[in-house]
PQR file of N, CA, C, O and H, with PARSE charges and radii, in Angstrom:
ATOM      1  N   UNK A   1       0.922  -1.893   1.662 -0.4000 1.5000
ATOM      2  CA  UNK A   1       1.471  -1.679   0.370 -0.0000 2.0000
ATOM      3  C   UNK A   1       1.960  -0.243   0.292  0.5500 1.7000
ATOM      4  O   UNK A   1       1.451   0.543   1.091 -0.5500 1.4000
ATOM      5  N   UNK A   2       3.044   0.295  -0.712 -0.4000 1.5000
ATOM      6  CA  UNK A   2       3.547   1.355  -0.574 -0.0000 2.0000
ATOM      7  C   UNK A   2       3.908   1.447  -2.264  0.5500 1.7000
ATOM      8  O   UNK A   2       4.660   0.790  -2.983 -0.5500 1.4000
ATOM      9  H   UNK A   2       3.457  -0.344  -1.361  0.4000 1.0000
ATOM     10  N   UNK A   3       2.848   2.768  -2.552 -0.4000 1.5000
ATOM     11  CA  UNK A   3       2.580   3.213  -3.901 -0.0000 2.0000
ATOM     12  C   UNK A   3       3.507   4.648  -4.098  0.5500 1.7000
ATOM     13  O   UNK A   3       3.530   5.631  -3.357 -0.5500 1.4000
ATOM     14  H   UNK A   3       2.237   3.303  -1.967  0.4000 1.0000
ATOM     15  N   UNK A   4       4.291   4.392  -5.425 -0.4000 1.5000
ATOM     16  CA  UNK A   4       4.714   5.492  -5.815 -0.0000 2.0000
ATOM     17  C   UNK A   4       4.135   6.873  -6.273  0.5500 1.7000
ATOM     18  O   UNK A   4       4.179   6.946  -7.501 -0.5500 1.4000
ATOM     19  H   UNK A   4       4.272   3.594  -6.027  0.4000 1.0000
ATOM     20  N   UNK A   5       3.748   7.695  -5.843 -0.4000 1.5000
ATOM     21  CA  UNK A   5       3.272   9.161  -6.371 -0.0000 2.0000
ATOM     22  C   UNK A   5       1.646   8.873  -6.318  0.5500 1.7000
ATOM     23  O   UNK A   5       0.838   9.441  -7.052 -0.5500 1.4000
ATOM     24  H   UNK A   5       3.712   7.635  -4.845  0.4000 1.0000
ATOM     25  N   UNK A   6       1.332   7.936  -5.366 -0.4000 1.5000
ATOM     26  CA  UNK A   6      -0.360   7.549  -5.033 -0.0000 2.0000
ATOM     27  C   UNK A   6      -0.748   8.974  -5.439  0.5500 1.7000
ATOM     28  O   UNK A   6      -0.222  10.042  -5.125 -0.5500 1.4000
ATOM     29  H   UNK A   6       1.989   7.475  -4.770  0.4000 1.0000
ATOM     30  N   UNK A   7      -2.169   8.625  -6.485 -0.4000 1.5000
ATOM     31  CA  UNK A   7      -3.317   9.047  -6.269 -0.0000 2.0000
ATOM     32  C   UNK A   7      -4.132   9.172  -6.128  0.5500 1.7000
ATOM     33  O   UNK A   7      -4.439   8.119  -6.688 -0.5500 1.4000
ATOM     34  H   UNK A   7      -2.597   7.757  -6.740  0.4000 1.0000
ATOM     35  N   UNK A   8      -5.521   9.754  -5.684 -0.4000 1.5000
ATOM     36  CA  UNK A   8      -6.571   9.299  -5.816 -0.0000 2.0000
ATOM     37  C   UNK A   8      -7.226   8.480  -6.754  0.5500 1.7000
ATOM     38  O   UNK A   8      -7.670   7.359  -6.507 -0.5500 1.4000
ATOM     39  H   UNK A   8      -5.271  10.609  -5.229  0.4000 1.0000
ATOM     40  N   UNK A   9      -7.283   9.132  -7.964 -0.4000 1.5000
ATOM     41  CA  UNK A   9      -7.760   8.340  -9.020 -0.0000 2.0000
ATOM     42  C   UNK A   9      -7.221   6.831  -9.374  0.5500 1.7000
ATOM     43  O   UNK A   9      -7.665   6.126 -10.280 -0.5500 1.4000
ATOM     44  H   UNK A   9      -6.923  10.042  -8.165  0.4000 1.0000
ATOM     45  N   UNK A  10      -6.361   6.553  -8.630 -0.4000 1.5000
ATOM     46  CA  UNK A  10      -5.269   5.423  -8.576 -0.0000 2.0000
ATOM     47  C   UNK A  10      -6.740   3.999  -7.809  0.5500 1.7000
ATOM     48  O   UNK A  10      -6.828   2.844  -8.227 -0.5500 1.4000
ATOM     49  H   UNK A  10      -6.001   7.126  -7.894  0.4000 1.0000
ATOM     50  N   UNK A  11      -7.265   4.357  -7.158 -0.4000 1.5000
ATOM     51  CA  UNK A  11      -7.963   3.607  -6.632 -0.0000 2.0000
ATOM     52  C   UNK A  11      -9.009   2.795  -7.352  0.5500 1.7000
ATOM     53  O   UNK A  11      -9.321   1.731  -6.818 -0.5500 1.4000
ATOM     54  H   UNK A  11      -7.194   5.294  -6.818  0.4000 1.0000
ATOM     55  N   UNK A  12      -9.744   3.215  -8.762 -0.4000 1.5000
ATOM     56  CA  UNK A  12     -10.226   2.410  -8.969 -0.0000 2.0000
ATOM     57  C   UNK A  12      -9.975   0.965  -9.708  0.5500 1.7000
ATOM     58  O   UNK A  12     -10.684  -0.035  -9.818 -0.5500 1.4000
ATOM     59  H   UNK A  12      -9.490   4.079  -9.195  0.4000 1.0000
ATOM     60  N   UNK A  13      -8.544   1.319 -10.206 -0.4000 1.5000
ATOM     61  CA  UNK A  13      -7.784   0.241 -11.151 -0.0000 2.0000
ATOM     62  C   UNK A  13      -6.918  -0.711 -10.219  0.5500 1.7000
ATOM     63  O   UNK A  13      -6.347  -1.785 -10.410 -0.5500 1.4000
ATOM     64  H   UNK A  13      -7.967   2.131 -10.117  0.4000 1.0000
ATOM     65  N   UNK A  14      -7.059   0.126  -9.146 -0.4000 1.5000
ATOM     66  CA  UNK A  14      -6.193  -0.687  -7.773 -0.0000 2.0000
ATOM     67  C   UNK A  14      -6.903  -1.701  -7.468  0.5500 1.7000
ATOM     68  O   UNK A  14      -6.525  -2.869  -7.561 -0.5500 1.4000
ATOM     69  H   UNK A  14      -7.522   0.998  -8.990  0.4000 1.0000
ATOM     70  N   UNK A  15      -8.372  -1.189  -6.941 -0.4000 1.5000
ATOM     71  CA  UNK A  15      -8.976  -2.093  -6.603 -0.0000 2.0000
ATOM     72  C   UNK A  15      -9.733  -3.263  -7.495  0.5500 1.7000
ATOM     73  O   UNK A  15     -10.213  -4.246  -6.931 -0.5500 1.4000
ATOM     74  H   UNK A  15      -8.679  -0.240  -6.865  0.4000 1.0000
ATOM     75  N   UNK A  16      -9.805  -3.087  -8.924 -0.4000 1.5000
ATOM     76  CA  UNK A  16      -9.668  -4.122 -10.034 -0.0000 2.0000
ATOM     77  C   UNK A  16      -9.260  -4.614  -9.922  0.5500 1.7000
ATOM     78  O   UNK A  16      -9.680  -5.770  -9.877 -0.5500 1.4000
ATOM     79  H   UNK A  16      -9.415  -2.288  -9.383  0.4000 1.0000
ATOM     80  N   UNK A  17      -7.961  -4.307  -9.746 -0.4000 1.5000
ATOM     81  CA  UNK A  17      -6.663  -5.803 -10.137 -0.0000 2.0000
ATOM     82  C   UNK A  17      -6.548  -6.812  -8.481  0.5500 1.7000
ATOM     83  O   UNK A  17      -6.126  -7.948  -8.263 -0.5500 1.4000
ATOM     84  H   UNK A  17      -7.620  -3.367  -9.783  0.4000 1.0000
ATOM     85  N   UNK A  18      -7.139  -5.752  -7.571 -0.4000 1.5000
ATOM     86  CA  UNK A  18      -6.876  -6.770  -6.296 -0.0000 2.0000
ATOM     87  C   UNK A  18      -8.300  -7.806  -6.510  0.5500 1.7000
ATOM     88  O   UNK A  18      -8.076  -8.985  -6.785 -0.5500 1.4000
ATOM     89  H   UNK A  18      -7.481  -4.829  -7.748  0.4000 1.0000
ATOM     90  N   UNK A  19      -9.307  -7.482  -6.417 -0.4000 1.5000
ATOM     91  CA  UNK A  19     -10.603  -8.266  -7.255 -0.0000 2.0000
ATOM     92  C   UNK A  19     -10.498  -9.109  -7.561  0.5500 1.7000
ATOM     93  O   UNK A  19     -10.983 -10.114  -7.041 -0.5500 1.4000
ATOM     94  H   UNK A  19      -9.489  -6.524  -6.193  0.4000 1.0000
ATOM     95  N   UNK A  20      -9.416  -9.038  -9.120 -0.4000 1.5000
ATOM     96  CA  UNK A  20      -9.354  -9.888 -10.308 -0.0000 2.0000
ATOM     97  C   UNK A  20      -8.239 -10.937  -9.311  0.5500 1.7000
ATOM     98  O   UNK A  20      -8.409 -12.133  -9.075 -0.5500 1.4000
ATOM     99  H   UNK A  20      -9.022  -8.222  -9.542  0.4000 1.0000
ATOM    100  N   UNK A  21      -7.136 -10.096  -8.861 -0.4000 1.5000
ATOM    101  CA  UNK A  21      -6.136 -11.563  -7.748 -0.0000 2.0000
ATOM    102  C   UNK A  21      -6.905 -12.436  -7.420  0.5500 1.7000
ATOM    103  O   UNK A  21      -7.068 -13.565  -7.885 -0.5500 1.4000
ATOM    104  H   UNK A  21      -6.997  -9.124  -9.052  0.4000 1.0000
ATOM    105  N   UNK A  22      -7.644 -11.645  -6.182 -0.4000 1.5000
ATOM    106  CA  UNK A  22      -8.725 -12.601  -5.534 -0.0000 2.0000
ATOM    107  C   UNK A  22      -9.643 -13.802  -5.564  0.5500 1.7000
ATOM    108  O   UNK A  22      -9.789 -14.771  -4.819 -0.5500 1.4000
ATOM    109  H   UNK A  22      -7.512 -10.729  -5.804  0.4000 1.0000
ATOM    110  N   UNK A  23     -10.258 -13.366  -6.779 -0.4000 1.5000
ATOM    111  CA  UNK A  23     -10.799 -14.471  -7.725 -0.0000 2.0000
ATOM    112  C   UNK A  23      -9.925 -15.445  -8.380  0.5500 1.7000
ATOM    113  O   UNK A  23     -10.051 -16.667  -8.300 -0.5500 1.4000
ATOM    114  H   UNK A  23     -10.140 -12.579  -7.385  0.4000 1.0000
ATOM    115  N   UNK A  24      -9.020 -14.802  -9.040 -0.4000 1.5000
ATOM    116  CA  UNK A  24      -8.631 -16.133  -9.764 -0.0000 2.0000
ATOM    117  C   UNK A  24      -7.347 -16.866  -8.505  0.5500 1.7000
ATOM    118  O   UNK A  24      -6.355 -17.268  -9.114 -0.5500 1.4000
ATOM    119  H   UNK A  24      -8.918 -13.809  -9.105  0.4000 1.0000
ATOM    120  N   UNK A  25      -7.262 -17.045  -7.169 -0.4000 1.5000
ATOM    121  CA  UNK A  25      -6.682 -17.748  -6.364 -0.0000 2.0000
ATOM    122  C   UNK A  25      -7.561 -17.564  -5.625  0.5500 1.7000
ATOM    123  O   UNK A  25      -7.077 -17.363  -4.511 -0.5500 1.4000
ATOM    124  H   UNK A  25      -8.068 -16.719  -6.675  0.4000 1.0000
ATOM    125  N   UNK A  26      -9.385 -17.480  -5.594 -0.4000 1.5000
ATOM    126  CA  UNK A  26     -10.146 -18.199  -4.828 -0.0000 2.0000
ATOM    127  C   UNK A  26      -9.440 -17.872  -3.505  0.5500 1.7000
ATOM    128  O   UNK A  26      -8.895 -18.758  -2.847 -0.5500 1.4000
ATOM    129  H   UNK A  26      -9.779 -17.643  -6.499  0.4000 1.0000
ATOM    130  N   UNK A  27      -9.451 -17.085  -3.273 -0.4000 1.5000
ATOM    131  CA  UNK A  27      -9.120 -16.420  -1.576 -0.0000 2.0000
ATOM    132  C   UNK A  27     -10.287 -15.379  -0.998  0.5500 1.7000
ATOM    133  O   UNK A  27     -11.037 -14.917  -1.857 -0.5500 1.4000
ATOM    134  H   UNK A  27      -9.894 -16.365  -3.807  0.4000 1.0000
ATOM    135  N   UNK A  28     -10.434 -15.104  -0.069 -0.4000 1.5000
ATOM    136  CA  UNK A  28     -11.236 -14.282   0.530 -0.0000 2.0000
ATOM    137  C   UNK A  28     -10.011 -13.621   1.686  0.5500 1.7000
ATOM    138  O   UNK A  28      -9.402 -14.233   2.563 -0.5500 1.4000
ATOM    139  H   UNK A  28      -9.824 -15.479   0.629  0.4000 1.0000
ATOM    140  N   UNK A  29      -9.925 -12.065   1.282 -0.4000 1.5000
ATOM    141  CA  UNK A  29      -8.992 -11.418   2.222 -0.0000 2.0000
ATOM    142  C   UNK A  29      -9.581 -11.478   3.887  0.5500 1.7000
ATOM    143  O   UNK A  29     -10.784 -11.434   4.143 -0.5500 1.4000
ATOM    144  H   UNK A  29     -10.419 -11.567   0.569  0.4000 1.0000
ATOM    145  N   UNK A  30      -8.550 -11.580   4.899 -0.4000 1.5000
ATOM    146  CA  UNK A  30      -9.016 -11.760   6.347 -0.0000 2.0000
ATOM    147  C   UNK A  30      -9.410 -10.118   6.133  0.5500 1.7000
ATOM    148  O   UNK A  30     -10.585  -9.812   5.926 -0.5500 1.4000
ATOM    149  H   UNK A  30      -7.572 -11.615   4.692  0.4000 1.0000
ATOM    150  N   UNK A  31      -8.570  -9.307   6.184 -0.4000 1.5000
ATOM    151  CA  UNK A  31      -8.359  -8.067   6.097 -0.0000 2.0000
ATOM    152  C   UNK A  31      -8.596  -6.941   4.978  0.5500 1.7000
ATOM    153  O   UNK A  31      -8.031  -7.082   3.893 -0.5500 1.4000
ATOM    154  H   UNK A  31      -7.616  -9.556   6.352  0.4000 1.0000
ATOM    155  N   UNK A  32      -9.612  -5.562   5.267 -0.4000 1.5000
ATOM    156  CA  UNK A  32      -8.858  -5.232   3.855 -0.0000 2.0000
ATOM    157  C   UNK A  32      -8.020  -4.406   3.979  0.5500 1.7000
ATOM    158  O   UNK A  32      -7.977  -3.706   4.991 -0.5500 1.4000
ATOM    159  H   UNK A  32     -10.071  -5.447   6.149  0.4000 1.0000
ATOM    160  N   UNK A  33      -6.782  -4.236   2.560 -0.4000 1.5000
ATOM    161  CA  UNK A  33      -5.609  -3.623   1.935 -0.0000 2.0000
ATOM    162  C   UNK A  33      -5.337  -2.116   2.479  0.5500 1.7000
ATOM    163  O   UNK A  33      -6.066  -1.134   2.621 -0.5500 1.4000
ATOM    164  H   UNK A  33      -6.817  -4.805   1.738  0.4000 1.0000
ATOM    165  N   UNK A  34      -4.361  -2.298   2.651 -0.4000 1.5000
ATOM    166  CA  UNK A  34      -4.001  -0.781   3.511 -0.0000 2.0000
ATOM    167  C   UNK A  34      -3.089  -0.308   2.516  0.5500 1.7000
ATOM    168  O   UNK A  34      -2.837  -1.051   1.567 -0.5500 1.4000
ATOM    169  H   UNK A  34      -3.768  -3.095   2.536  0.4000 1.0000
ATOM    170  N   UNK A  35      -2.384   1.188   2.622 -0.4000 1.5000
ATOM    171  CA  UNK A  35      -1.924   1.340   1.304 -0.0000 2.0000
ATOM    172  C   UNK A  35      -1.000   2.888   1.954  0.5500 1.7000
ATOM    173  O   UNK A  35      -1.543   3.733   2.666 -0.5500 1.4000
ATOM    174  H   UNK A  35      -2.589   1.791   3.393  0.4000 1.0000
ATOM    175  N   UNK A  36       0.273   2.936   1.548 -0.4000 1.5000
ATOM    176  CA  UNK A  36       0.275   4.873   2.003 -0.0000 2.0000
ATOM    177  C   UNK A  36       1.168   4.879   0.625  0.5500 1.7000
ATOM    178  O   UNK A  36       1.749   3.918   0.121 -0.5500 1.4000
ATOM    179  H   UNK A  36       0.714   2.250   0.970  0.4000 1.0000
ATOM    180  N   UNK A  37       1.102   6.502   0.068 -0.4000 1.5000
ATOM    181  CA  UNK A  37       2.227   7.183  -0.548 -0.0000 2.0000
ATOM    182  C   UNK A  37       3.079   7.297  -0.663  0.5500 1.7000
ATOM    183  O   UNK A  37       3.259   8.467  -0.327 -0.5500 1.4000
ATOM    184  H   UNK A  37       0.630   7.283   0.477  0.4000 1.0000
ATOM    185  N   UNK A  38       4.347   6.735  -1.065 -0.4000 1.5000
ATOM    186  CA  UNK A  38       5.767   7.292  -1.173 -0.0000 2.0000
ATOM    187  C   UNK A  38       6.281   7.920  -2.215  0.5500 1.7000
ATOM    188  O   UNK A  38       5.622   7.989  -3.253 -0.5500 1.4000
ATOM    189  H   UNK A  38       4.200   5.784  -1.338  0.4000 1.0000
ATOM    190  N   UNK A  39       7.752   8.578  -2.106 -0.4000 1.5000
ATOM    191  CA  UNK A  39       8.125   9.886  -2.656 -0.0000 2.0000
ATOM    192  C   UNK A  39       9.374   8.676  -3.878  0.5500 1.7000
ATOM    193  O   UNK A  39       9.851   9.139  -4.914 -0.5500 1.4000
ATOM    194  H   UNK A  39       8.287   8.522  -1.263  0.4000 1.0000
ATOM    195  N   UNK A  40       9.563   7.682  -3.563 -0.4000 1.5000
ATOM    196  CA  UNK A  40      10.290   6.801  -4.131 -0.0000 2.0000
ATOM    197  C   UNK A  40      10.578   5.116  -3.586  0.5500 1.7000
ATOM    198  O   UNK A  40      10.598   4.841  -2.386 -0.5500 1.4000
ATOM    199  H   UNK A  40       9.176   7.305  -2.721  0.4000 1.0000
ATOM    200  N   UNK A  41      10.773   4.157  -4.594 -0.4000 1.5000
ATOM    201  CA  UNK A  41      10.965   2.675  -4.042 -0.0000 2.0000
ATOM    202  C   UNK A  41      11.836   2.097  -3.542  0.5500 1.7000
ATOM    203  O   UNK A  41      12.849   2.694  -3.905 -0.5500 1.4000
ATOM    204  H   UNK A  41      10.756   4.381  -5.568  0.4000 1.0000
ATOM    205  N   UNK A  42      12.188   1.071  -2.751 -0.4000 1.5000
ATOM    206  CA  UNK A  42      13.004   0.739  -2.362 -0.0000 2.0000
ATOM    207  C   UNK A  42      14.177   0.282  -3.529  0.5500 1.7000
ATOM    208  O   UNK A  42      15.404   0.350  -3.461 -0.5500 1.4000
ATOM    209  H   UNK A  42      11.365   0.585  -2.456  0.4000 1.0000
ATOM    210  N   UNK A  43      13.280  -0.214  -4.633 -0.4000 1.5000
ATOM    211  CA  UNK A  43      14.332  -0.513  -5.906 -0.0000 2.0000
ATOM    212  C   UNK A  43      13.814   0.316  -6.564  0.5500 1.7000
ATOM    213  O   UNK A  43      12.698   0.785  -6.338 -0.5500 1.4000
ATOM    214  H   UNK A  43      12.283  -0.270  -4.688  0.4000 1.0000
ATOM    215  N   UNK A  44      14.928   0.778  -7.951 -0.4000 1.5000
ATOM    216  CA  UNK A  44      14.509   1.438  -9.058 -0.0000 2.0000
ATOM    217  C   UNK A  44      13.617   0.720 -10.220  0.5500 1.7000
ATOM    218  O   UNK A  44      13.798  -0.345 -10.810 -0.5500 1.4000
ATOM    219  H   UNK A  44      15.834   0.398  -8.136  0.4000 1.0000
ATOM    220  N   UNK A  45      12.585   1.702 -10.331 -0.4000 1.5000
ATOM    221  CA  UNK A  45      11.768   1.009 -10.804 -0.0000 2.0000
ATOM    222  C   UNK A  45      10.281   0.792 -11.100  0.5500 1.7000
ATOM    223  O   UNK A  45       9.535   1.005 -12.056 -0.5500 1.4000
ATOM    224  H   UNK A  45      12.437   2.567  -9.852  0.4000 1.0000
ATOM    225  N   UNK A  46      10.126   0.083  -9.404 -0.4000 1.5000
ATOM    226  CA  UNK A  46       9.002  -0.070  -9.419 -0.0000 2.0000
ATOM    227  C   UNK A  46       7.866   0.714  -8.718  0.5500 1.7000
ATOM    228  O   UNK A  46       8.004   1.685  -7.975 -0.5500 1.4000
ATOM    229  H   UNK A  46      10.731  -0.090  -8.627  0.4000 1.0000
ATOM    230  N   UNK A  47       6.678   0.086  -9.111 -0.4000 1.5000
ATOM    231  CA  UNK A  47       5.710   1.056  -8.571 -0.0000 2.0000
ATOM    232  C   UNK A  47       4.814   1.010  -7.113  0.5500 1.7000
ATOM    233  O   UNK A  47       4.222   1.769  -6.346 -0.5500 1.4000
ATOM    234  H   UNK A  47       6.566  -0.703  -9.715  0.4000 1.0000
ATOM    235  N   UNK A  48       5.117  -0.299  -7.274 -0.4000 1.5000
ATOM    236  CA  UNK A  48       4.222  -0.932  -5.976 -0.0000 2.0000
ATOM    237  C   UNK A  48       5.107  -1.882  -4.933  0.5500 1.7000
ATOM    238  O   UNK A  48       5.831  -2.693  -5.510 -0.5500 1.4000
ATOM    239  H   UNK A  48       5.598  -0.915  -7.897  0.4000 1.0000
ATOM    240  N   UNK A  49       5.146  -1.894  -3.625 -0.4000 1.5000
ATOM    241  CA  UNK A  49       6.053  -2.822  -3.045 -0.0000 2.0000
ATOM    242  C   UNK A  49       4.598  -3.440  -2.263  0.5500 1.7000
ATOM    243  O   UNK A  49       3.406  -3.136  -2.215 -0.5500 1.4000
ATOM    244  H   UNK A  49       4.557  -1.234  -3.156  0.4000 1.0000
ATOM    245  N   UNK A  50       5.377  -4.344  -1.780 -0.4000 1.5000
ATOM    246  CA  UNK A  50       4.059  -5.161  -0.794 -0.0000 2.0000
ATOM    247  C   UNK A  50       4.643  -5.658   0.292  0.5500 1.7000
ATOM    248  O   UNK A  50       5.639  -6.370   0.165 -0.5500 1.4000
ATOM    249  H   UNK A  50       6.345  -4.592  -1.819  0.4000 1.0000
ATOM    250  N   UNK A  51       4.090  -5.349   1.596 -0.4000 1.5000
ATOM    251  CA  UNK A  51       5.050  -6.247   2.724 -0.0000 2.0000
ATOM    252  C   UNK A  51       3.894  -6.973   3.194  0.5500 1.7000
ATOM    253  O   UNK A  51       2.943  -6.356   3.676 -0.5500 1.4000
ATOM    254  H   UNK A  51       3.281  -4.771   1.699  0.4000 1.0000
ATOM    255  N   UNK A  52       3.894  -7.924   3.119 -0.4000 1.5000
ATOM    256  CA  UNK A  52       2.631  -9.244   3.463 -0.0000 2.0000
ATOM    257  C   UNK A  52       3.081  -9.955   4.847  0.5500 1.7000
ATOM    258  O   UNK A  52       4.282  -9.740   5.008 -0.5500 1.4000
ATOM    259  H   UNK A  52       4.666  -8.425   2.728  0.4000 1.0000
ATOM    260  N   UNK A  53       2.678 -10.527   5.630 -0.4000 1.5000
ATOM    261  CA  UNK A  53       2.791 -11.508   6.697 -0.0000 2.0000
ATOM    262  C   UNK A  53       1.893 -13.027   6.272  0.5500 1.7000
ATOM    263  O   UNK A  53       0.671 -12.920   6.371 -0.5500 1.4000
ATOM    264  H   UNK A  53       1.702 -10.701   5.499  0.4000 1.0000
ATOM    265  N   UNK A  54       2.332 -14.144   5.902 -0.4000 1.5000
ATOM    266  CA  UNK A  54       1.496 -15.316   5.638 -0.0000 2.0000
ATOM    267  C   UNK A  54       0.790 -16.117   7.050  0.5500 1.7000
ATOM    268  O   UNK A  54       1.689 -16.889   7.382 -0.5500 1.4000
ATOM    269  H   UNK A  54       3.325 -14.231   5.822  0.4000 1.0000
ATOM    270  N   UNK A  55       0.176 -16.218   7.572 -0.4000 1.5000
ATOM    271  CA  UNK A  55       0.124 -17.275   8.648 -0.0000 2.0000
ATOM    272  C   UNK A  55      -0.794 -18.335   8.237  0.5500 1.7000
ATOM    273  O   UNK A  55      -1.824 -18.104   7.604 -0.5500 1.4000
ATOM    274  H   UNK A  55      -0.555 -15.590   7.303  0.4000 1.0000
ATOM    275  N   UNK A  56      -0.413 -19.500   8.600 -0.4000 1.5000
ATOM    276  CA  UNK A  56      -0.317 -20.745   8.260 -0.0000 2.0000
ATOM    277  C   UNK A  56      -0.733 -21.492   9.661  0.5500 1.7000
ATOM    278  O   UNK A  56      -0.187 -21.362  10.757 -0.5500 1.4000
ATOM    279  H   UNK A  56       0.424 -19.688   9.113  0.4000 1.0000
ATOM    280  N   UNK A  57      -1.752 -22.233   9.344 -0.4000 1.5000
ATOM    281  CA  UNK A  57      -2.615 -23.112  10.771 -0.0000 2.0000
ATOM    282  C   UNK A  57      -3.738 -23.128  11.193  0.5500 1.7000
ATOM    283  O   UNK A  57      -4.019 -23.819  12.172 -0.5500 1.4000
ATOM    284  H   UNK A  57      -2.195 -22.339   8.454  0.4000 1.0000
TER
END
């Protein structure tokens, strides 16, 4: 994931809302969430991008 103007304090509401995902689609992550800083998004805008890989089988 790639956060706009990351901060520390950014982490505990981060990790809330990934929690709260989790639970309510009953998933258990293989992995946990990796995350770096950027200076701006790929679109205007937003705050958070996500590049995910699904595998299926």
């Amino acid at each position: 994931m790639y956060f706009v103007d990351w901060t520390p304090d950014w982490m505990g509401a981060f990790a809330e809302c990934v929690a709260q995902a989790l639970a309510r689609l009953g998933v258990t992550p293989v992995a946990p969430p990796t995350g770096t800083g950027v200076a701006a998004p790929a679109a205007s805008g937003l705050l958070v991008e996500v590049e995910a890989t699904a595998v299926v089988g």
